[in-house]
MIPA-287276 format. One line per 3 residues: number of its first residue (from 1); for each residue x, y, z of C-alpha. Coordinates in Angstrom, 2 decimals, always signed. Layout:
BEGIN
NUM> X:Y:Z  ...
This chain:
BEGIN
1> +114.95:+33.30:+80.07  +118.02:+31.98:+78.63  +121.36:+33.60:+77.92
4> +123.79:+32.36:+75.12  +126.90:+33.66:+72.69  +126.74:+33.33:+68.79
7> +129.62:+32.76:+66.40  +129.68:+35.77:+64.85  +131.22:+37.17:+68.01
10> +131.59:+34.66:+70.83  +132.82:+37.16:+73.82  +129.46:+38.93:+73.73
13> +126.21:+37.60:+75.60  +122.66:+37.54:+73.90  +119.18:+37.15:+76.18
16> +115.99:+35.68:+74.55  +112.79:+35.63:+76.04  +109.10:+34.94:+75.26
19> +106.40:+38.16:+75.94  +102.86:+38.38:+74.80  +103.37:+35.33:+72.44
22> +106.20:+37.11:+70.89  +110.04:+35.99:+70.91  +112.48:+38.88:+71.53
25> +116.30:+38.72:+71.36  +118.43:+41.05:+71.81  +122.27:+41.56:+72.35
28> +123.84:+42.41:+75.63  +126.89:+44.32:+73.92  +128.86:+42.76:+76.73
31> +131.02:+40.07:+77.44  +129.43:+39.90:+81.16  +126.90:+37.26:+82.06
34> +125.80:+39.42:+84.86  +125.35:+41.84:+83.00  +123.62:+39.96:+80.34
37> +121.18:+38.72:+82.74  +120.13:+42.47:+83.92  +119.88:+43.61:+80.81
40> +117.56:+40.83:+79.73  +115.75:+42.00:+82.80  +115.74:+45.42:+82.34
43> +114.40:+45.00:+79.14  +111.26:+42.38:+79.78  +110.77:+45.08:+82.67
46> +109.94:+47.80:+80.14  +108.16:+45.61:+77.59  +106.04:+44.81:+80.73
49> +105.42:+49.07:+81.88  +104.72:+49.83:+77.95  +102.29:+47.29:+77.93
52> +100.66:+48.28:+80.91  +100.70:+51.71:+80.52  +102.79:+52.42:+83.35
55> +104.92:+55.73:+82.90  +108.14:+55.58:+82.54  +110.06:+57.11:+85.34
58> +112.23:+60.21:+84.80  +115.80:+59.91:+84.95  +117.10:+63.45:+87.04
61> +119.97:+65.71:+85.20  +122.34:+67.34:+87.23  +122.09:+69.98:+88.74
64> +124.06:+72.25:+85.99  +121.80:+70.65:+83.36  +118.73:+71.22:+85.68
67> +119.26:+75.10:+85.98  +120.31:+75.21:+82.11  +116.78:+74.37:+81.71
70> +115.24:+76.34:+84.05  +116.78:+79.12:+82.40  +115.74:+78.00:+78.97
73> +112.22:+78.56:+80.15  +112.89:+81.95:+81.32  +113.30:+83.50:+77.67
76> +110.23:+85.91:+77.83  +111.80:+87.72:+80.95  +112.62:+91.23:+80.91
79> +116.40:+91.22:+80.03  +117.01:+93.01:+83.65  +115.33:+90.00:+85.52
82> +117.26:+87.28:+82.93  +120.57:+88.65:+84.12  +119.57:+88.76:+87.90
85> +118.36:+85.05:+87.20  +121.85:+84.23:+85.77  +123.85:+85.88:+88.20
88> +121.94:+83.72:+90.65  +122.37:+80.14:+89.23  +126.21:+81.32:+88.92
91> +126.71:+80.69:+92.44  +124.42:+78.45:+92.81  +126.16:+75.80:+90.50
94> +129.62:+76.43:+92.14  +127.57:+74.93:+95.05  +125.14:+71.87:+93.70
97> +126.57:+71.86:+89.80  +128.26:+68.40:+90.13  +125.40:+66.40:+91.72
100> +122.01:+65.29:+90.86  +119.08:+67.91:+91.62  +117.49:+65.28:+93.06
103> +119.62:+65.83:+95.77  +119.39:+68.79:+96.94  +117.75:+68.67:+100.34
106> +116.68:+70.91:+102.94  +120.30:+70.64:+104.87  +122.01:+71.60:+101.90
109> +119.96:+74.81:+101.45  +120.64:+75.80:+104.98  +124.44:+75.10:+104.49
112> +124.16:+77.15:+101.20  +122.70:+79.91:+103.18  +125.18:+80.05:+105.80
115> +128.42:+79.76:+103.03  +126.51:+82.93:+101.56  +126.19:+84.86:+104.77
118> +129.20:+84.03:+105.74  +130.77:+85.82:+102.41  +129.10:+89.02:+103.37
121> +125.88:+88.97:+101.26  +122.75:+90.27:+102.08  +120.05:+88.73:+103.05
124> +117.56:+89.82:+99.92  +120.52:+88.38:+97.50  +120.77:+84.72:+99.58
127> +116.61:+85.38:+99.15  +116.72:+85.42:+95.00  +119.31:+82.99:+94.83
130> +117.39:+80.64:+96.89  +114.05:+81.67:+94.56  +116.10:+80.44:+91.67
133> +116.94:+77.26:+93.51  +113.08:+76.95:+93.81  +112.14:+77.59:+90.80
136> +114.67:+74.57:+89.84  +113.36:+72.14:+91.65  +109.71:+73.04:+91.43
139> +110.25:+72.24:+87.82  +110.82:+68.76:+88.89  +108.35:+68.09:+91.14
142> +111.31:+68.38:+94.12  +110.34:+70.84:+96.25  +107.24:+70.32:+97.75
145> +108.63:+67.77:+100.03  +110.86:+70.33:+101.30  +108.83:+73.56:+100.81
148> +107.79:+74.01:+104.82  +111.39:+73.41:+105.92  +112.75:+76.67:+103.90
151> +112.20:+80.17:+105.33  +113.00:+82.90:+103.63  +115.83:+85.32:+105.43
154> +114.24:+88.77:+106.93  +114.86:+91.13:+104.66  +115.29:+94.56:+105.45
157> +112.38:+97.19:+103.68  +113.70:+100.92:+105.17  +117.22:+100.83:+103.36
160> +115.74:+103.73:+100.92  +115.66:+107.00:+102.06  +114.83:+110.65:+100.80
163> +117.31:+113.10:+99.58  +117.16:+116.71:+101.71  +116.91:+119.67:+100.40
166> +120.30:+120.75:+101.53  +122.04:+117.28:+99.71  +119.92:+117.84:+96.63
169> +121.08:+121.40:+96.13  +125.04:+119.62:+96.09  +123.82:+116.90:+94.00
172> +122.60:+119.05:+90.94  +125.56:+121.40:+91.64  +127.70:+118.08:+91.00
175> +125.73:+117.25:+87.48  +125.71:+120.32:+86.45  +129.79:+120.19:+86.21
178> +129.42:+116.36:+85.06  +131.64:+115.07:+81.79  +127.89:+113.65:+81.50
181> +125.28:+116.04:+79.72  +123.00:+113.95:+80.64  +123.19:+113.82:+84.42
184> +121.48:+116.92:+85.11  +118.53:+116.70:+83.11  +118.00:+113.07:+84.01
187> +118.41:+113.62:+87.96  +115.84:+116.66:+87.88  +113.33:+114.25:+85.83
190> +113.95:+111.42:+88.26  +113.15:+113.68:+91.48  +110.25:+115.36:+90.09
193> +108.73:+112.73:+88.35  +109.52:+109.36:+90.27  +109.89:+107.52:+87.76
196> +112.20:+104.35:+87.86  +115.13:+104.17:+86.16  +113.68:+101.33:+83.43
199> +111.00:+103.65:+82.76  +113.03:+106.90:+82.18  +115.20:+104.95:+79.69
202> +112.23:+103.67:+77.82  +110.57:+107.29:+77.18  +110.12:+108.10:+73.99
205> +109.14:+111.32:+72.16  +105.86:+110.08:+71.38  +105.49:+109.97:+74.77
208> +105.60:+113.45:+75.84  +102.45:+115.69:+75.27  +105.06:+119.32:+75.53
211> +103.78:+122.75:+74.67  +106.54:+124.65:+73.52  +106.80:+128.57:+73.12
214> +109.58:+130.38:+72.16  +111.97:+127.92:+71.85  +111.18:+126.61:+75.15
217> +108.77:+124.27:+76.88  +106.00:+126.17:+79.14  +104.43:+122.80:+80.16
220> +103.54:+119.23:+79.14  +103.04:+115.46:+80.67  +103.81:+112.51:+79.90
223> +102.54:+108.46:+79.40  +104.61:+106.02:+81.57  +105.07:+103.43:+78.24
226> +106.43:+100.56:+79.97  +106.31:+99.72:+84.18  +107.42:+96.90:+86.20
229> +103.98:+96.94:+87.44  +100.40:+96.94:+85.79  +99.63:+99.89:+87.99
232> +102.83:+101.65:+87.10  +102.23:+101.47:+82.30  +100.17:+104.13:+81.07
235> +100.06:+106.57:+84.42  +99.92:+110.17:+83.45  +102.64:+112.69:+85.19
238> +102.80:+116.70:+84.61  +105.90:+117.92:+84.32  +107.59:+120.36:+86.69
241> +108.80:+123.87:+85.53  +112.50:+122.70:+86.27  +111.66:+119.90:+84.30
244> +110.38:+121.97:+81.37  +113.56:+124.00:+81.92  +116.62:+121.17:+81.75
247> +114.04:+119.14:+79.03  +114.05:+122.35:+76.77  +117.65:+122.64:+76.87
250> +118.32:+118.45:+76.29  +115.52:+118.15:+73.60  +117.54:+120.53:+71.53
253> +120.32:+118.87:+71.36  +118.41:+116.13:+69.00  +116.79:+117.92:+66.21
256> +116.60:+114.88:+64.11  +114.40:+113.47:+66.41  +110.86:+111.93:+65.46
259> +107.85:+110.15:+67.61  +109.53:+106.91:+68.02  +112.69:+108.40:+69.06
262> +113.95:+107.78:+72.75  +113.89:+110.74:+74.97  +117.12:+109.61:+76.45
265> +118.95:+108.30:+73.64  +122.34:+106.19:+73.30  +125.12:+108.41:+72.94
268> +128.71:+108.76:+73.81  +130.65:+111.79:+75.42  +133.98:+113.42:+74.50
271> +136.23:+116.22:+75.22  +136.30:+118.31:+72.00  +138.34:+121.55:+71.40
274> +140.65:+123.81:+73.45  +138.02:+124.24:+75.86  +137.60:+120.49:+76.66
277> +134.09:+120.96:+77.17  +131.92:+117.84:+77.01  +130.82:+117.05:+73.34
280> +127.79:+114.34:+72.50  +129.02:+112.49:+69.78  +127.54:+108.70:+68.48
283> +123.87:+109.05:+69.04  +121.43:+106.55:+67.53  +117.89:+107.59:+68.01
286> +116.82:+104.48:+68.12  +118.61:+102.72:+70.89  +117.76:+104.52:+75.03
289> +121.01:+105.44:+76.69  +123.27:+102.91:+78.37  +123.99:+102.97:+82.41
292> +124.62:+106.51:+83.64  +125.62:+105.02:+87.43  +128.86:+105.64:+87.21
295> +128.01:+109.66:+86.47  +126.05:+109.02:+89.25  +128.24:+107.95:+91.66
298> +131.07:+110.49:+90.64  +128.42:+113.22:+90.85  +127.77:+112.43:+94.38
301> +131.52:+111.98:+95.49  +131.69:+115.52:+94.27  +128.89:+116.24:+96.42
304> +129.68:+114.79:+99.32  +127.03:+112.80:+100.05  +125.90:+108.85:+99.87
307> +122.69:+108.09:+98.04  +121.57:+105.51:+95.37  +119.89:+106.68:+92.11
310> +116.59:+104.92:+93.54  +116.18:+107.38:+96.30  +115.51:+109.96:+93.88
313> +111.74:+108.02:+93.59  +111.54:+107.51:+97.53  +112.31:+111.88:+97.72
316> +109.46:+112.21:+95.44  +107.10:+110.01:+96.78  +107.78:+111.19:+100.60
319> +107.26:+114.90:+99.55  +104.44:+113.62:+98.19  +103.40:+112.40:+101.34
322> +104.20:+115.38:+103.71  +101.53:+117.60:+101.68  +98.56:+117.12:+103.64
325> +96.69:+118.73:+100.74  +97.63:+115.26:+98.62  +95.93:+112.24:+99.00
328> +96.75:+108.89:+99.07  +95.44:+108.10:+95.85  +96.63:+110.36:+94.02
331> +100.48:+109.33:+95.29  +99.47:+105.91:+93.83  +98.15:+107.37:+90.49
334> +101.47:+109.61:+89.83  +103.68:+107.11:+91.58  +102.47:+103.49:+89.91
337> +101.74:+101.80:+93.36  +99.13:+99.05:+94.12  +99.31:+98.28:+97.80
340> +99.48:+100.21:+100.69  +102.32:+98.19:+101.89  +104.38:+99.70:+99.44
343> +103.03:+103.34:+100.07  +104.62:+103.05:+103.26  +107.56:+101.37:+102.06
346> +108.16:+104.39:+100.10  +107.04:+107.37:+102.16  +109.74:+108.90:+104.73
349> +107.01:+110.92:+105.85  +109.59:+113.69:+108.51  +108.91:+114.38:+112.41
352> +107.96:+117.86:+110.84  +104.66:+116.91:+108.46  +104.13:+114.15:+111.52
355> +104.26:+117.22:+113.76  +101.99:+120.03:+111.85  +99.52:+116.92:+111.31
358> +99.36:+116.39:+115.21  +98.91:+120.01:+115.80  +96.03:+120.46:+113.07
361> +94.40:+118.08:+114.84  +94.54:+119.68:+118.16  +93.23:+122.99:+116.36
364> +90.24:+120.97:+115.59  +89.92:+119.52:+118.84  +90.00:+123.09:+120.51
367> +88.26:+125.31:+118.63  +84.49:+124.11:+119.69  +85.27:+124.74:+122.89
370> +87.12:+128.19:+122.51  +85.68:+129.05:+118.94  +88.33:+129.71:+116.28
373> +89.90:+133.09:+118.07  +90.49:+131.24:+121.30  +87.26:+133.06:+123.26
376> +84.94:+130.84:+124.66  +81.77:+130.29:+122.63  +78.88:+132.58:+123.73
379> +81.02:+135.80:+125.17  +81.44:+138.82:+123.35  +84.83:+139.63:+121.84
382> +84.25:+143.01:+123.21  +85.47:+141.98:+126.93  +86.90:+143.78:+129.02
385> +90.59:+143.95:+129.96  +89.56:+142.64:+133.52  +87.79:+140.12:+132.17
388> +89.97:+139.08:+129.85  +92.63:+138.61:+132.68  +89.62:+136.53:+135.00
391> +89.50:+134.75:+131.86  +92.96:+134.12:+131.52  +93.45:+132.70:+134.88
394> +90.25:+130.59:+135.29  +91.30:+128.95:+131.89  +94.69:+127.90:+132.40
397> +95.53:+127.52:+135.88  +93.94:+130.89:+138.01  +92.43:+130.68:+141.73
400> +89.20:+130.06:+140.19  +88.07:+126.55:+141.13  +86.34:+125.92:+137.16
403> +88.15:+123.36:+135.80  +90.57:+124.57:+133.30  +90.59:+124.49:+129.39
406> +92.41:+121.01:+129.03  +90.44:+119.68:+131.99  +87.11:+120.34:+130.07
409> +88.62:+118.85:+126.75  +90.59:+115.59:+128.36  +87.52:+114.59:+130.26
412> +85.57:+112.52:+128.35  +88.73:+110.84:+127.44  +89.16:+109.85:+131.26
């Protein structure tokens, strides 16, 4: 090793130094020895890891940089689950931005956690923002180490909930006198189709097998084009007479309309002539309608009543559920599920279906012991009106010391 200056500029230090038979010599670009000497060292140091084949190690970004990349690699996201993503690493880099994600630890998430709480947000938010922090580090090979010291928050899974029949009647009274023409049509589709809100906006005419007669639609089903889920693209659903009705009426006002043209199309609304009645104005086929939660939520002040546009699927799939006549798998097939964890998510099945379910099975339960008129099995129906009241009292309750008509059914269970 040996360290020296040269005319040409005398402040700065150069290193020289023989490796593999080979002379190397370099400048330090400073006018520190010390430093001089750790560059030289540096520098046979990485002659000496090429040489060998030893990887070089990577230098960690911070944390700002880290989650710029992250995000990078997120491009083929659905533009929904982008934004959610974005809105995420927001507040995480107010939090880590300035350091290295190297790091991040445990403690910090925990401290992150409680900052977040603290502010009033839910647990399932704090949940994605920490799955974004994940995903961060896990892209640098930083959170395995940590992985079994980071529970996720409970979450709650009941905050849905179905829409009576009392609050739906003031709900579509509420559309119905909307600024927005499209409230109606798209709240009776929601209920009586469950379809998501992504999925309603993606319909397309194509999409829609309608029979029409006399200027109206009689009946028709349609193709879910495009689910969150596997289960949930390509699922047939019939259409409801109401949703004939309001589709007939909303159809019309798009004549120009061809196969690839969104059922739900952007438009814009205005109030046009004396009457100040609403007026569609704008529309381009070819675009689905913006956000109509603001309608929403207006409609529903009107009303009266609290509910998000996402219990419109949980009323369809719990009436679903309180028909006994409907099975399980045929909820799935019109609804898009895949588990039955979500089933039951879903289904607000009332004390009243719970109730008639109990007492259908108690019919069942009785009647081979009294036959399905409530005589006993064997007698003739042509008793006597003594008998009948012998009958009457041995069975439920009488002097008679036979044991009476629950006795003989609760005993085997005893």
């Amino acid at each position: 090793m040996s360290l020296y200056k040269r005319g040409e500029n005398p402040g700065v230090w150069w290193y020289k130094f023989w490796f593999n038979g080979q002379l190397i010599r370099e400048s330090s670009k400073s006018e520190s020895k010390t430093v001089a000497k750790e560059a030289e060292h540096a520098g046979r140091r990485e002659l000496e890891q090429s040489y060998n084949r030893i990887p070089k190690r990577e230098r960690m970004p911070l944390f700002s940089n880290a989650a710029h990349i992250w995000l990078a690699n997120k491009a083929g996201l659905a533009p929904k689950s982008r934004e959610r993503y974005e809105q995420c690493v927001t507040h995480l880099k107010e939090e880590f931005g300035k350091g290295l994600v190297c790091d991040v630890d445990a403690n910090d998430i925990a401290e992150y956690r409680r900052k977040r709480l603290a502010a009033g947000v839910s647990n399932r938010t704090v949940n994605y923002e920490c799955g974004a922090l994940r995903g961060i580090l896990r892209q640098f090979g930083l959170w395995g180490p940590i992985a079994d010291r980071v529970k996720a928050l409970p979450e709650r899974h009941d905050v849905g909930k179905a829409i009576s029949r009392e609050d739906e009647e003031k709900i579509l009274a509420a559309a119905s006198a909307s600024r927005s023409p499209a409230l109606l049509p798209l709240i009776v589709f929601s209920l009586d189709t469950g379809m998501r809100l992504g999925e309603t906006q993606a319909l397309r005419r194509k999409d829609l097998q309608l029979e029409w007669a006399n200027g109206s639609i009689v009946r028709g089903e349609l193709v879910v084009p495009k689910s969150k889920t596997a289960a949930g693209t390509g699922r047939v659903i019939p259409l409801s007479r109401r949703v004939c009705a309001t589709l007939s009426l909303w159809l019309e006002r798009f004549p120009d309309a061809g196969p690839d043209s969104f059922a739900f199309p952007y438009h814009k609304v205005g109030l046009g002539g004396n009457s100040r009645v609403p007026v569609i104005w704008g529309v381009d086929l070819s675009r689905p309608m913006g956000s109509w939660r603001k309608a929403w939520r207006l409609a529903l002040k009107a009303a009266g009543v609290r509910y998000r546009p996402h219990d419109m699927r949980h009323t369809f799939i719990s009436r679903l559920g309180e028909n006994p006549s409907v099975s399980e798998q045929t909820i799935k097939a019109l609804a898009g599920h895949v588990s039955r964890q979500m089933l039951e998510r879903y289904s607000h099945i009332r004390s009243e279906a719970k109730q008639a379910a109990i007492q259908a099975l108690e019919q069942a339960a009785i009647e081979p012991v009294l036959g399905p008129m409530g005589h006993k099995i064997g007698h003739s129906d042509a008793n006597t009106e003594g008998k009948a009241k012998a009958n009457s009292l041995e069975t439920f309750g009488g002097p008679s010391r036979t044991r009476t008509c629950d006795q003989r059914i609760m005993s085997p269970l005893l």
